[in-house]
C-alpha positions as CSV (number, residue, x, y, z in Angstrom):
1,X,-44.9,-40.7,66.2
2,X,-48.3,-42.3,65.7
3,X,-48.9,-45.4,63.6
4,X,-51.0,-43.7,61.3
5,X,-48.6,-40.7,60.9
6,X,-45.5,-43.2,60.0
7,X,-44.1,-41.4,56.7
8,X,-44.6,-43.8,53.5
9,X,-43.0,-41.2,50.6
10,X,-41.3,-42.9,47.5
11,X,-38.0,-44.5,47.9
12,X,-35.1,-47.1,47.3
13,X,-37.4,-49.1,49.4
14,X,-40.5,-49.2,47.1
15,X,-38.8,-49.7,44.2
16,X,-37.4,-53.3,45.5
17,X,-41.3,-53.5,47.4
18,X,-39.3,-53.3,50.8
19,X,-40.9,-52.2,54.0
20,X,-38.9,-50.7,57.0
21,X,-40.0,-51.7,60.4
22,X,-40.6,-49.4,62.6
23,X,-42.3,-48.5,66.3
24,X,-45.2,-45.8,66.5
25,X,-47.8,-45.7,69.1
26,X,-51.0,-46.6,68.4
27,X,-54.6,-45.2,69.2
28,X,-53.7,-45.7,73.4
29,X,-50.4,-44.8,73.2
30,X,-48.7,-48.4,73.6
31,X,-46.1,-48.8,71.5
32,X,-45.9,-51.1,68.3
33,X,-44.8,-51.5,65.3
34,X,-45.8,-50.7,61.8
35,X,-44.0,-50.4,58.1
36,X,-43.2,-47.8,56.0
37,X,-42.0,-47.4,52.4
38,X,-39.7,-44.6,53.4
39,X,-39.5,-40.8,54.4
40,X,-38.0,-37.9,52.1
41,X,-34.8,-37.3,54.3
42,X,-33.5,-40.7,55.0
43,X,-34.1,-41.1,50.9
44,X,-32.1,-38.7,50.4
45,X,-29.3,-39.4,52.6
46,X,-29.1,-43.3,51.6
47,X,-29.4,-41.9,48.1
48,X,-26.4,-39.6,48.9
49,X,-24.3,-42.3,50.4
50,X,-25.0,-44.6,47.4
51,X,-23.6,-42.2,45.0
52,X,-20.7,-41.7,47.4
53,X,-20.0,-45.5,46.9
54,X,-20.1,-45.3,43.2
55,X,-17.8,-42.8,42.9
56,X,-15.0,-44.4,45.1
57,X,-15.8,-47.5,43.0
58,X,-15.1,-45.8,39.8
59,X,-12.3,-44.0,41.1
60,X,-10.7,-47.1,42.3
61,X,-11.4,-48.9,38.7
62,X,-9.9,-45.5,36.8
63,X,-6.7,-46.1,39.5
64,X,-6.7,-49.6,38.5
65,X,-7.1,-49.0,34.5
66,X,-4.1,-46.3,35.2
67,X,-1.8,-48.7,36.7
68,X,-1.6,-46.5,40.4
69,X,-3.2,-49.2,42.0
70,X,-3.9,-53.4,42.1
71,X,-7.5,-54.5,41.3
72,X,-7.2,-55.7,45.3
73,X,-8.2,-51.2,46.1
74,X,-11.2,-51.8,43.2
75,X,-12.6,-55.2,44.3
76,X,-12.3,-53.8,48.1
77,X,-14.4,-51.0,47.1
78,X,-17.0,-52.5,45.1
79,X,-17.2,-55.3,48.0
80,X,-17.6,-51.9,50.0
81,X,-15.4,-53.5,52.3
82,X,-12.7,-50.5,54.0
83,X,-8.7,-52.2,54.8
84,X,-9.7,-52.8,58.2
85,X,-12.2,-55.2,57.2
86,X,-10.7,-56.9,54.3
87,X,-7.2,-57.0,56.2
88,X,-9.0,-59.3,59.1
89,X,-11.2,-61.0,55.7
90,X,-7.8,-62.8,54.0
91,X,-5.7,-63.0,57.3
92,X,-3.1,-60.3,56.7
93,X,-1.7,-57.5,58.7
94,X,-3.3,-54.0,57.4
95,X,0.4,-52.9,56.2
96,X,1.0,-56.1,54.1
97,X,-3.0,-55.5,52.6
98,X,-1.8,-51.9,52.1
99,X,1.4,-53.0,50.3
100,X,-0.5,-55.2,48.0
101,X,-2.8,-52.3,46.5
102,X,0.8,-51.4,44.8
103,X,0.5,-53.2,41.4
104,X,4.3,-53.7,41.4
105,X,3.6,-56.1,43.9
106,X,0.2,-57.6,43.0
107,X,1.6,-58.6,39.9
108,X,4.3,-60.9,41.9
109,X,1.9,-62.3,44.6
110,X,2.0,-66.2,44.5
111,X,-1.3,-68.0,43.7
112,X,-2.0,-69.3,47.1
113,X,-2.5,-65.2,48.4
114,X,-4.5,-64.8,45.5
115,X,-6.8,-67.0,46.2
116,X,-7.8,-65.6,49.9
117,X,-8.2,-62.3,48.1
118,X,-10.3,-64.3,45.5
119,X,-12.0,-65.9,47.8
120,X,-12.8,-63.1,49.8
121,X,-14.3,-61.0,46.6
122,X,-15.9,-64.0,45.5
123,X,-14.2,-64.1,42.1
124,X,-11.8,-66.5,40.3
125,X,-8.1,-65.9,41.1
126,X,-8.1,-65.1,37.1
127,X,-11.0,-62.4,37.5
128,X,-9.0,-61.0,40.0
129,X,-6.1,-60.4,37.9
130,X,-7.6,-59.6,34.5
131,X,-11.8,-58.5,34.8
132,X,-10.9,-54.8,35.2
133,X,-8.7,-54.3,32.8
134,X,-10.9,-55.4,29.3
């Protein structure tokens, strides 16, 4: 693509005044770079994934409020963090994570595993127990 052909369309981008960097060839053909504000179908797919993110968010707060699941699942998502990552995050095997999204067993976790989950959300050990349930 040419520099002076480099899309600049409205998106998440502009609104935060963020350029992308990107390479184009110039007048001889070299390449080098240039910014751009954003084009229509990577706005609409990071747009897309955004919303995707949301949802699971709210679902895993609704999960939480309904007592299926720990606040662990809801901070995890909204951390957008998956159990692979937040299982090597605190220290802890994937299955024991896992186990711990159960709120029969969050609710009898000692304070010191608390705190790497706490820690690792960047909350208080009592935001992790009580923020999403008022």
């Amino acid at each position: 693509m040419e520099k002076d052909q480099v899309p600049q369309d409205q998106s998440n981008l502009t609104k935060n005044n963020v350029k992308e960097l990107l390479y184009a060839t110039d007048e001889n053909g070299n390449y080098t770079t240039t910014l751009s504000t954003g084009w229509e179908p990577k706005t609409i797919a990071l747009s897309n994934s955004i919303d995707e993110i949301n949802e699971r968010i709210a679902d895993a707060k609704q999960q939480v409020l309904n007592g299926e699941a720990s606040p662990i699942v809801y901070f995890m998502e909204a951390n957008k963090m998956d159990l692979n990552i937040l299982s090597s995050y605190v220290g802890f095997w994937k299955w024991r994570v896992k186990r711990h999204f159960k709120p029969s067993v969050f609710t009898k976790l000692n304070d010191k595993i608390l705190k790497k989950y706490a820690d690792t959300f960047g909350v208080s050990i009592e935001e992790l127990k009580n923020s999403i349930t008022k």
